[in-house]
N, C-alpha and C positions, 0 to 999 in steps of 0.2 A: 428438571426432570424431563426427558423425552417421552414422547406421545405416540407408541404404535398406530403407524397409519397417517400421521399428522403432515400436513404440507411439508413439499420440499424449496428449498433455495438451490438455482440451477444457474451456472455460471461458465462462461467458454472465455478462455485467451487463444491469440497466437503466439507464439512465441519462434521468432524467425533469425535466422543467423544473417550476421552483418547489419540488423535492424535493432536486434533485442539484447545480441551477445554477436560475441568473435571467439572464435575456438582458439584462438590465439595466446588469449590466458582466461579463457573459459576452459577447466579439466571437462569431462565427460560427466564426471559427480556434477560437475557447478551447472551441470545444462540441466542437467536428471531433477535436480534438485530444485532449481530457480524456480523451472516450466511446472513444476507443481504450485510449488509455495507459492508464487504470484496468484494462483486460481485459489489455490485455500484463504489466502488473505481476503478476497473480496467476498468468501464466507462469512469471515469473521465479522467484515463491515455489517453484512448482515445478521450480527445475532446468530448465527447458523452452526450446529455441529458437522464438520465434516463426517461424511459416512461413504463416499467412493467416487470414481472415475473412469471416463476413457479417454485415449489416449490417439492420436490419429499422426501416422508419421510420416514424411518423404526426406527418404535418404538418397545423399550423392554415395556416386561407387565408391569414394573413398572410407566411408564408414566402414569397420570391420567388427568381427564378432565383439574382441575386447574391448572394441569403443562402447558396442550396446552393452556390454554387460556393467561395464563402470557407469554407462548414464542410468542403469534400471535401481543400480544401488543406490546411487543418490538421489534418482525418485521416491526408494524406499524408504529413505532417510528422514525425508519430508512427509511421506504418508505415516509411518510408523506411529509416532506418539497422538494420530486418531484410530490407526486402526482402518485406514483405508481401504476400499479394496479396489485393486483394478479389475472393473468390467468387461471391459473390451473397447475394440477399434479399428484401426484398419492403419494399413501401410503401402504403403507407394513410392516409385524411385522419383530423386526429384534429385535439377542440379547442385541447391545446397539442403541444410538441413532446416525441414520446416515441422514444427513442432505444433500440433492444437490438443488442447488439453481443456475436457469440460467438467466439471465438479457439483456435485450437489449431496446438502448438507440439511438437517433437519430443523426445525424452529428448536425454541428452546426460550425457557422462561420459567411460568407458573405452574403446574402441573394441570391445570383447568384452564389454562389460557396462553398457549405457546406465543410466541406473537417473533418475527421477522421487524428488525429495525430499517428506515430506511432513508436516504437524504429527501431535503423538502421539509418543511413544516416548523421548523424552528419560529420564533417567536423574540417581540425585540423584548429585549432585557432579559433573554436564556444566556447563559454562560458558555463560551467557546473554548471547548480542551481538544489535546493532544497526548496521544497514547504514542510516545517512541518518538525518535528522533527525525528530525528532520533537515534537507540539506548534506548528510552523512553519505550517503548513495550518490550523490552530485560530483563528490570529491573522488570515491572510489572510482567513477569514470575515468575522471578526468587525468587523475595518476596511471591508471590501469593502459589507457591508450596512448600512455606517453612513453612510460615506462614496464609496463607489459608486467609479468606476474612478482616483478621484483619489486615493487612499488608494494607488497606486500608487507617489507620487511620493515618502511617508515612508517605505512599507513593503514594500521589492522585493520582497525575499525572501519575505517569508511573502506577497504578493499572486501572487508565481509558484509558489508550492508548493499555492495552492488552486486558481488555472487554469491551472497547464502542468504535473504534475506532473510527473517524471523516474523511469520506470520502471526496478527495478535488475538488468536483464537479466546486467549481463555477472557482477556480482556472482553471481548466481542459479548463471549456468554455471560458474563457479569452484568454489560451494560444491557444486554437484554432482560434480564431475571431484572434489573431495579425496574427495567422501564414494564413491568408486569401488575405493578404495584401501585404505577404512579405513570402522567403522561410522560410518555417513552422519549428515550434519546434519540436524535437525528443522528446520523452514524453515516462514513462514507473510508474507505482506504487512500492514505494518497499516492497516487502512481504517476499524476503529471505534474506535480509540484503544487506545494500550498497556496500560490497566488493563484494557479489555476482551477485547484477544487474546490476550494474557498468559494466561488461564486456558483459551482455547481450546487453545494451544501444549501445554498442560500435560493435557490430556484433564480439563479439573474443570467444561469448560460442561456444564449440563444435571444433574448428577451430584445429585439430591436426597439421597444419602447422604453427600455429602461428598469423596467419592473422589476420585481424582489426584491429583499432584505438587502441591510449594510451591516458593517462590521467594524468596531475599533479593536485590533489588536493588538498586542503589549507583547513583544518578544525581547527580552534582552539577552542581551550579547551572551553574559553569565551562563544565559540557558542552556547555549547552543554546545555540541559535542566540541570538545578542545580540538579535534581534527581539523571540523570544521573552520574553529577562530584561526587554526595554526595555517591551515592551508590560504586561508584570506589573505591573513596578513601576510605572509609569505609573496601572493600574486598582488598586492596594491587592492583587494577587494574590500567588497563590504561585508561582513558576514552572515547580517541578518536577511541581505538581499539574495544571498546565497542559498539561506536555508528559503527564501519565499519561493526563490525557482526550480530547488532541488526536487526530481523527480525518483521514482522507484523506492522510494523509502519505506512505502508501506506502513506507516503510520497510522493509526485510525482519529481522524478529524472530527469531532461532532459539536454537539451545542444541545444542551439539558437547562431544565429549571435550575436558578441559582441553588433551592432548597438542596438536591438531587448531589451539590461537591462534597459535604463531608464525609456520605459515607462512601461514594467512589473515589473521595484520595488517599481513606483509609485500605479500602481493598483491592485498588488495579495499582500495582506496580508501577511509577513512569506514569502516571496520568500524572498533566498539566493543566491548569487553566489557562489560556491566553490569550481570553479578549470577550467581549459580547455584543452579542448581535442586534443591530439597529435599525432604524425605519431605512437611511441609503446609507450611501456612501460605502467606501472601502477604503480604511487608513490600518497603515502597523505604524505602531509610536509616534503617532502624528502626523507622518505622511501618507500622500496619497498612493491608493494601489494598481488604479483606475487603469493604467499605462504599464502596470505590471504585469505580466505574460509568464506562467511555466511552460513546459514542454509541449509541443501539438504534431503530432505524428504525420499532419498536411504541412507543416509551415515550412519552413528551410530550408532546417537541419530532421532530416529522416531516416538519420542512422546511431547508430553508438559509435 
């Protein structure tokens, strides 16, 4: 139950072409749409009802009316089943297209006690799930820049997980309502790939001493979306290495009391268990993670 007056969750992306997307086989829907849904997801991370937006633009001269109108529909697409509203913002001519987009969203929980979930705090011997798939958006890239919008027609899935992603709002407010009840879930989105948010969850980014929690993970192959196995074994990969680096997925990652799984596997769709969290270290199925790297927007590669 929401709480007139109650704290907000307030969140900003950028979302920049040739960095984030390529109009290339990005439609004008798929930009309208992403540049939302990415910001609503990291709502969700927190427990948060979406409740509105603004919107800040710089367009090149080549944008035209029916490009903005296709991209506002596909924004609306993504706001519609909250009910968003857009508030306002401001526009500017820019060489390409630069999108910011900031969102805030309401606690949500108890009716006497909203509470905002958030990463940090886990605990060893809490259980590590995943809400949605991971690695699927890794692949959608990777086809998508090869083979441009026609990559569609082999690879739904992962071509809709990289331009329509599916924010997991209602997920988000579930884990918030049990963690009302009982000490709360650590909750986070993943956007730079699970080997990289994984130690963010865990409080050990940044930590030059080493500090934070560890993790044994248990991903098997089975788990992972058939795109994902298909496209591996297709390129000589590993698949589950795939899903540890896959970025943009939007997943939601957390780690709860063991107590806390039966009745979120009975009521979140797609919730997974897979793995629990330790005094160090960071291993999936036995190996080490320590040398395992997702996406980092300073490193390399700093584009799509």
């Amino acid at each position: 139950m929401l709480r007139p007056g109650g704290p907000l969750c307030v969140s900003n992306d950028l979302f920049l072409e040739d960095v984030h997307f390529r109009r290339s086989y990005f439609t004008p829907e798929d930009v309208g749409y992403k540049a939302l849904a990415v910001n609503i997801s990291d709502l969700a991370a927190c427990g948060a009802r979406p409740q509105a937006f603004t919107l800040g633009l710089g367009l090149p001269d080549d944008v035209d009316v029916a490009w903005l109108d296709a991209f506002f529909a596909g924004m609306a697409d993504a706001a519609r089943p909250w009910r968003m509203a857009l508030a306002g913002g401001d526009l500017s001519r820019s060489d390409r297209l630069h999108i910011s987009v900031t969102v805030w969203g309401e606690a949500y929980g108890a009716p006497d006690e909203p509470v905002f979930l958030a990463r940090g705090g886990a605990m060893p011997g809490d259980s590590i799930f995943l809400v949605g798939q991971v690695g699927l958006a890794r692949v959608g890239l990777a086809v998508l820049e090869k083979h441009g919008r026609s990559a569609i027609e082999r690879w739904p899935a992962a071509c809709a997980a990289h331009l329509h992603p599916l924010p997991q709002v209602d997920a988000g407010l579930m884990l918030a309502r049990a963690g009302s009840n009982a000490r709360p879930p650590v909750l986070m989105d993943v956007s730079d790939g699970l080997a990289r948010d994984l130690p963010r969850l865990l409080d050990r980014s940044g930590r030059k001493d080493g500090g934070g929690l560890g993790a044994a993970l248990v991903l098997p192959r089975g788990q992972l979306h058939p795109e994902v196995s298909r496209y591996a074994e297709a390129h000589g990969l590993d698949p589950v290495e795939q899903a540890l680096l896959g970025g943009e997925d939007y997943a939601l990652l957390g780690a709860c009391a063991p107590d806390m799984l039966p009745p979120l596997h009975a009521a979140i769709p797609g919730f997974m268990t897979i793995g629990v969290v330790t005094e160090e270290g960071l291993t999936c199925n036995n190996r080490s993670l320590e040398d395992v790297r997702g996406f980092d927007h300073f490193g390399e590669a700093r584009h799509v």
